[in-house]
C-alpha positions as CSV (number, residue, x, y, z in Angstrom):
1,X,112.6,174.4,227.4
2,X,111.4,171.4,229.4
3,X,108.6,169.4,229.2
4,X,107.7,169.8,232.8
5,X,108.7,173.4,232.7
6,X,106.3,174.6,229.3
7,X,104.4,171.2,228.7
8,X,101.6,173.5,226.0
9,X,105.2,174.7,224.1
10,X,106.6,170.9,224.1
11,X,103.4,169.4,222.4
12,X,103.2,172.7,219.8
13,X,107.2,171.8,219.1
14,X,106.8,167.9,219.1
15,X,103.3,169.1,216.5
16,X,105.2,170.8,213.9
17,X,108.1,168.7,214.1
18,X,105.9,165.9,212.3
19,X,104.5,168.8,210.5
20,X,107.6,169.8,209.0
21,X,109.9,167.0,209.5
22,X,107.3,164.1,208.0
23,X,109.7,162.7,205.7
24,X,112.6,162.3,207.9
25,X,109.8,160.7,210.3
26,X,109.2,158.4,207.1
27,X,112.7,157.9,206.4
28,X,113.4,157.0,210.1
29,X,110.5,154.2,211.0
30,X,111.4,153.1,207.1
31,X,115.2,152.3,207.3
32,X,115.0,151.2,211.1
33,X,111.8,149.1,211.6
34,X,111.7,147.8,207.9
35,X,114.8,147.2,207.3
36,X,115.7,146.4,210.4
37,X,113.5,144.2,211.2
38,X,113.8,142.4,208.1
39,X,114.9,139.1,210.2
40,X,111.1,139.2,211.6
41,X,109.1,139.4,208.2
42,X,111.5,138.2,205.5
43,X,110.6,134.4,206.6
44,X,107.0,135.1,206.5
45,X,107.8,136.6,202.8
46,X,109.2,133.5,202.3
47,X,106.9,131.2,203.3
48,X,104.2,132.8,201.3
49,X,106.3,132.6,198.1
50,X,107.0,128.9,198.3
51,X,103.8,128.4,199.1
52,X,104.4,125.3,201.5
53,X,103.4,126.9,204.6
54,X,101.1,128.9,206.2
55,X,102.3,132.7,206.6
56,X,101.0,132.6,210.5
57,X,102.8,129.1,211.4
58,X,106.0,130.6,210.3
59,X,105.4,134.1,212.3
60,X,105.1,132.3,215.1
61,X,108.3,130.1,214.3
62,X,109.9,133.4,214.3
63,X,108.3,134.4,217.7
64,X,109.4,131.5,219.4
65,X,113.6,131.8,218.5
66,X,112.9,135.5,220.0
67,X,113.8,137.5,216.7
68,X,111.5,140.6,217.5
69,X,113.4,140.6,221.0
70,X,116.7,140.7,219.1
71,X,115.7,143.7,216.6
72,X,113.9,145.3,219.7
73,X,117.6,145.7,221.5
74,X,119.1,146.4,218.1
75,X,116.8,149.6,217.3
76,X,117.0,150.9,220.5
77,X,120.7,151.1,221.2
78,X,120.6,152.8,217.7
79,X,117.9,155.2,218.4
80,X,119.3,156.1,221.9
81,X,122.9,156.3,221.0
82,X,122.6,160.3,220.4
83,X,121.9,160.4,224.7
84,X,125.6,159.0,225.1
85,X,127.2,161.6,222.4
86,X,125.3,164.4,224.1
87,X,126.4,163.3,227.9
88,X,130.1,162.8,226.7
89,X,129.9,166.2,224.8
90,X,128.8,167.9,228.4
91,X,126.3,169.6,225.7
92,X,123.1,170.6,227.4
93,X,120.8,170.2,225.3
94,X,116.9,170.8,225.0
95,X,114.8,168.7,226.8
96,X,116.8,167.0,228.7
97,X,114.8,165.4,231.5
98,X,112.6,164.1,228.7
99,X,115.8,162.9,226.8
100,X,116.8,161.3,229.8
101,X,113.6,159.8,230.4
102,X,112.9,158.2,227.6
103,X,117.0,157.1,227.9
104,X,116.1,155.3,230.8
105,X,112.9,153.4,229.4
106,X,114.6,152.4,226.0
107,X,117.7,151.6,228.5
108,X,115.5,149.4,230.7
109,X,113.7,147.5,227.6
110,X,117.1,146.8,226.5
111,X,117.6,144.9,229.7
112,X,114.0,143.4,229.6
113,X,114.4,142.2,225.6
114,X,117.5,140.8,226.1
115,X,116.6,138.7,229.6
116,X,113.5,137.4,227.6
117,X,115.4,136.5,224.3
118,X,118.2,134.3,226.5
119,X,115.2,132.8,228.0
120,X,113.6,131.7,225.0
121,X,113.5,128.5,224.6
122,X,114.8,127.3,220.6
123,X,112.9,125.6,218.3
124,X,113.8,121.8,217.9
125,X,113.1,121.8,213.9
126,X,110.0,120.4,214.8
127,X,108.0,123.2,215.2
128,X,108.5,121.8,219.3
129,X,110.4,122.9,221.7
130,X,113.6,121.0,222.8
131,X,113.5,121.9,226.5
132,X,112.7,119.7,228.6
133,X,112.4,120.1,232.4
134,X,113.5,116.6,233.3
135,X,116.6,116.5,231.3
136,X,119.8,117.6,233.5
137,X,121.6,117.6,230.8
138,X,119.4,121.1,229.4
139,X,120.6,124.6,229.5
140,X,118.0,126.8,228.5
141,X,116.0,128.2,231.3
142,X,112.1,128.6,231.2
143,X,109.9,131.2,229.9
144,X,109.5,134.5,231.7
145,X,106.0,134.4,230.5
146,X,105.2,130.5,230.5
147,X,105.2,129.1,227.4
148,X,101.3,128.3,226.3
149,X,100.5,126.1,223.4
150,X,98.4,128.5,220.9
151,X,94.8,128.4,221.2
152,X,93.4,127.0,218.5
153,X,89.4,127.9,217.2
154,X,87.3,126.6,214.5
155,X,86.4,128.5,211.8
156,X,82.2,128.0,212.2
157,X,81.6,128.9,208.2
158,X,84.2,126.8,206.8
159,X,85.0,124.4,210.0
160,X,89.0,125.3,209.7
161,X,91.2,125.4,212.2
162,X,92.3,128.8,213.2
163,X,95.4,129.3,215.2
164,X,96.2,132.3,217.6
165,X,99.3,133.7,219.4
166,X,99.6,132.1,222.7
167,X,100.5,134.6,225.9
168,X,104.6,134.4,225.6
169,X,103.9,135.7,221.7
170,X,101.5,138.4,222.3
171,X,103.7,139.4,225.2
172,X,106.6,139.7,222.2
173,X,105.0,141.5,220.0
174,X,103.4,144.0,222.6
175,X,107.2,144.5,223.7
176,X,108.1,145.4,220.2
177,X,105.4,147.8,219.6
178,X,106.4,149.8,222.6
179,X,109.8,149.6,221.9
180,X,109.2,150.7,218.2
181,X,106.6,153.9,219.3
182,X,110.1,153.9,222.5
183,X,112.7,155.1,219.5
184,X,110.4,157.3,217.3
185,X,110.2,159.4,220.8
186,X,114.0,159.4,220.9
187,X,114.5,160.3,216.8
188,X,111.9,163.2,217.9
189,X,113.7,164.4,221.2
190,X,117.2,164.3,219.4
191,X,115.6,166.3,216.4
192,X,113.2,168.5,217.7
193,X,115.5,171.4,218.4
194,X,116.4,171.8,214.4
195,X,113.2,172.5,213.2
C-alpha cells in the first residue's frame, strides 16, 4: 500500500497507529527529543537553579553556539537510519515512496542543520560574538540568516525590559520543530506496518 496509491487507507493506518501504538509514540518523542536534546534545556535548568541568570538570556546563549542544530542532525540520522537497513536488506517494504520521501527531507535538513551550525558564529564569553569582519586573521564565516541583535520591548505595566529572539534564533528553533515533527514521520512509517 502507497500513500499515492490508497491515500483514505494511509491516513486510517497512520490513525490507529497512534491509536494503538500511543506509548511507543510517547516513549519515542521521550527518549529522543528529551533526552536528546538535553544539551538545549539542561543550561536553561541550570540557570534557573542558580538563580544568577535569566532562563531566556541563557536559551539564547544556547541558540547562538548552534546546539538545537547539533541535536537536530543527531535525531534525524537516528530516526532515518531504519531507510539504510531496509535499502541494504533489498526488503521492500510498505510505503516506500513515502519512506523515501520523508528519507530525502530528513536527509536534506541534515545537510541544511549542519551548513548552518559550521556557520554559527561562537560566543566570545561575553555574551558577544568574536567575529569580526575586519579581522584577517578570523575563520568563522557569517550567518546564513544575518545575525540580528534581539529586539528588545518594554514591559508598559512594570516598565521592564523584555527581550525577544532575533531572526537567526527563531529561524533555529523553526528548523528544530520541523525536524522534530520530520522523525516522528519516520518512527511512524518504519512502524506502521506492525500494528
Amino acid at each position: 500500500m502507497d500513500i499515492w496509491e490508497k491515500p483514505r487507507e494511509w491516513i486510517v493506518s497512520v490513525y490507529i497507529f497512534f491509536k494503538i501504538k500511543t506509548v511507543h509514540i510517547v516513549i519515542f518523542l521521550a527518549v529522543n527529543v528529551l533526552v536528546g536534546s538535553m544539551g538545549i534545556w539542561m543550561p536553561i535548568l541550570a540557570s534557573l537553579a542558580r538563580h544568577d541568570m535569566y532562563a531566556f538570556e541563557e536559551f539564547s546563549k544556547v541558540l547562538l553556539a548552534g546546539g538545537p542544530y547539533i541535536f537536530d542532525v543527531a535525531y534525524l540520522a537516528g530516526s532515518s537510519s531504519f531507510l539504510v537497513y531496509e535499502y541494504l536488506d533489498g526488503k521492500v517494504g510498505s510505503y516506500r515512496r513515502w519512506k523515501t520521501l520523508l528519507g530525502i527531507v530528513a536527509f536534506l535538513l541534515i545537510i541544511l542543520c549542519t551548513q548552518l551550525s559550521a556557520l554559527q558564529t561562537p560566543p566570545d564569553g561575553n555574551g558577544g560574538s568574536s567575529y569580526d569582519p575586519n579581522s584577517a586573521s578570523s575563520l568563522t564565516a557569517p550567518h546564513l540568516v544575518p545575525p540580528s541583535s534581539p529586539v528588545e520591548l518594554v514591559d508598559k505595566k512594570s516598565h521592564r525590559t523584555v527581550s525577544t529572539l532575533s531572526l537567526s534564533e527563531n529561524v533555529q528553533v523553526c528548523i528544530t520543530i520541523f525536524a522534530i515533527f520530520v522523525g516522528l514521520g519516520l518512527f511512524v512509517a518504519d512502524r506502521i506496518g506492525d500494528n
